[in-house]
N, C-alpha and C positions, 0 to 999 in steps of 0.2 A: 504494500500500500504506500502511494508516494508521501510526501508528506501535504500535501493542500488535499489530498483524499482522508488523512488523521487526523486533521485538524476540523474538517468537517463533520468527520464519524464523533468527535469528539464534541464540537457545536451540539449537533443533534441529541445527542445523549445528553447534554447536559438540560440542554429546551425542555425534552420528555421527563425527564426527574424531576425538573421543576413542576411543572404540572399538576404532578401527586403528590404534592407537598402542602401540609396547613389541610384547613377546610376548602375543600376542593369539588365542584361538579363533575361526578366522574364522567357522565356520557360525554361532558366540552372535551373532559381531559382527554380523552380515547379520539376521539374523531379525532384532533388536533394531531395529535403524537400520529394517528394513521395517518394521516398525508404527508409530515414527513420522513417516516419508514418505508411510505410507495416509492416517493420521489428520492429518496438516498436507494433503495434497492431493485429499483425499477420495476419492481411487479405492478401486472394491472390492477389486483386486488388485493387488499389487507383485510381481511377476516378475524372475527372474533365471534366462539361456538361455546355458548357455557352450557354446564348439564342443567337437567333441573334436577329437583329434590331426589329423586331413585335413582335417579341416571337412565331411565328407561330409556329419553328421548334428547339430545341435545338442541340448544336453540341456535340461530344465528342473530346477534345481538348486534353488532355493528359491524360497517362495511365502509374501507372509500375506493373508489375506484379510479382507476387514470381516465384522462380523456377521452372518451369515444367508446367506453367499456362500458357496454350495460350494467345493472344489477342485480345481485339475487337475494338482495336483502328480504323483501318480499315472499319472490318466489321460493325461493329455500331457508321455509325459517323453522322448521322445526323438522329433526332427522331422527330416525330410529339410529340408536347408538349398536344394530348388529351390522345396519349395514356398512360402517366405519371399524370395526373390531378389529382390523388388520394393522388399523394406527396404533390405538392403545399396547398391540403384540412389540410393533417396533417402539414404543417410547422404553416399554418395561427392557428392551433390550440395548437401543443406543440415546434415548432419552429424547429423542427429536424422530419426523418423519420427512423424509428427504427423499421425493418423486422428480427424477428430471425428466421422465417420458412416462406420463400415465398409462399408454398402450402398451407399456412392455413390463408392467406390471407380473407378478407370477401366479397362477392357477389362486394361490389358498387365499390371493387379493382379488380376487374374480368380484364379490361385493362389490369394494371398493374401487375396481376399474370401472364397473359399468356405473354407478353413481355419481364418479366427477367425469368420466366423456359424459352423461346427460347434462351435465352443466358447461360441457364445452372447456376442461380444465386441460391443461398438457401439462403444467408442470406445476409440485408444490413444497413447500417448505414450512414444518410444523414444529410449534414447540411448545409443552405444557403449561396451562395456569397451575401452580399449585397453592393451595390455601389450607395450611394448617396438616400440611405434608402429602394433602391428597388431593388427587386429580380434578380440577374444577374444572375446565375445559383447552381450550387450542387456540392459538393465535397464530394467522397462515401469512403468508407471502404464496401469489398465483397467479401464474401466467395461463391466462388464455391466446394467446395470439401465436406463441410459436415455444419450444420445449427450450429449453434452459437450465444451464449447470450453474447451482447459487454457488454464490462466492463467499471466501472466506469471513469479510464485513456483513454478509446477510445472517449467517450461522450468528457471528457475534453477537448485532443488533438485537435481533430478534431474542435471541437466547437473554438477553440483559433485559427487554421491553418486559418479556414474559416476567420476569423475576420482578419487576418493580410494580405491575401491574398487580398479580399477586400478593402483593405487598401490602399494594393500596388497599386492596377488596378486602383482604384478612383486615387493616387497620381500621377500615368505614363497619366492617359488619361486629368488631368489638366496639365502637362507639356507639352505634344504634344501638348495641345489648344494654350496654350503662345506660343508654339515656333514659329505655324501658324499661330497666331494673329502679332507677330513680324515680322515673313516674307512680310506677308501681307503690313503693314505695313512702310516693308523697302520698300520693292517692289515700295510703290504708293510714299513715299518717294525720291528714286530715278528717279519716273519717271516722276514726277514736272517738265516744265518746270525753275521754282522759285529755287533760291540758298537756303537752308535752313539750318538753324545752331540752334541747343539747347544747354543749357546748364543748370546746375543745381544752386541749390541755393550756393556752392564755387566754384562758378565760372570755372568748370570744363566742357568740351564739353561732352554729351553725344550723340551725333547724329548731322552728316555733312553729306552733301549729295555730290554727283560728282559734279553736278552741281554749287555748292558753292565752290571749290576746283577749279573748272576751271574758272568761271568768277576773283577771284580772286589769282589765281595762286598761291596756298598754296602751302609751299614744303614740302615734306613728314615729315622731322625730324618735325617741327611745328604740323602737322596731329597728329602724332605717342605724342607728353606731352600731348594734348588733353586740354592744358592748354587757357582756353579764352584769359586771358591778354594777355598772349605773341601774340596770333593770332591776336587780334585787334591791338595790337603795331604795327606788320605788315603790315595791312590792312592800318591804317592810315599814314605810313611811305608811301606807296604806293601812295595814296591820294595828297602826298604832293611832292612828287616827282616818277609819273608814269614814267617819263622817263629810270628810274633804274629799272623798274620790268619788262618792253615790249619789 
């Protein structure tokens, strides 16, 4: 690779990282980074096939395409995962699926030859999502227009996208779990009959329920320092002379 081909591979890679980084829109993030993973590896199409829940069936989730290349985002969005089985054979054995002539495919891929000629594929380049050490789906590099031996920056690219991609999906789906676990939480929280008040080890409140606000009649500005002392000064002020707070 010369060096303004390194410095590019490098560019790109760093654009796509960024991406997945912070609170992030994953669908921007993915379309973005797949134009340019087309355009750095010249495939017409960039693919992304996630399983669902069994793995009965894979989907096709996002797609970009080069110039003048139809798509099949549509038409091929959702696959029986046996008529693909001959991928999942070759990941479990060189961890990638690397097709430079779909036709010359061999017998036990007979499935899978006749499934990407229906799609008009000749050549392709695959490499696992994994999340949480297991197979979540593929992200392709695909030539339809004429057959092609990928190069050594397509192996890498892709092999590094798949990894960060991964990454992101594993980080987004333990954050939706906390957020859920939190709600949940506030949820049964709030719905205590019981006043409940926490707070940490400086004495800072971390969690007041309505109920604890109303039995003893906290006022907002007190709510809003979150400050224990000051509350409990209140509280006991109160205590001592209910007459001034009712």
């Amino acid at each position: 690779m010369s060096l303004e081909s390194r410095l590019n591979f490098e560019k790109v890679i760093s654009s796509i990282s960024s991406r997945f980084v912070g609170n992030i829109n994953l669908d921007d993030a993915i379309n973005s980074s797949f134009q340019d993973l087309g355009l750095l590896s010249q495939a017409n199409r960039v693919s992304l096939f996630l399983f669902n829940g069994d793995k009965a069936n894979i989907e096709h989730t996002h797609e970009w395409c080069a110039e003048g290349i139809s798509s099949q985002l549509i038409k091929l969005k959702k696959i029986d995962t046996q008529q693909i089985s001959w991928w999942k054979e070759q990941i479990d054995k060189i961890s990638f699926v690397n097709i430079r002539d779909v036709s010359s495919l061999p017998d036990n891929a007979k499935s899978v030859r006749v499934f990407m000629q229906q799609q008009e594929i000749k050549s392709l380049l695959a490499f696992p999502i994994y999340i949480k050490r297991d197979i979540a789906g593929y992200v392709c590099f695909i030539r339809v227009l004429e057959n092609t031996q990928w190069k050594g920056k397509d192996f890498a690219i892709l092999r590094i996208f798949s990894q960060i991609l991964g990454d992101a999906i594993e980080r987004l789906n333990a954050e939706s779990a906390l957020r859920e676990s939190k709600e949940l939480l506030r949820a049964t929280f709030e719905a205590t009959a019981d006043g409940i008040l926490a707070i940490n080890d400086d004495d800072f409140i971390t969690n007041i329920n309505a109920r604890f606000i109303y039995m003893w009649r906290i006022p907002e500005e007190i709510i809003e320092q979150l400050d224990f002392k000051k509350l409990l000064e209140y509280i006991v002020n109160q205590l001592k002379e209910p007459s001034n707070f009712y």
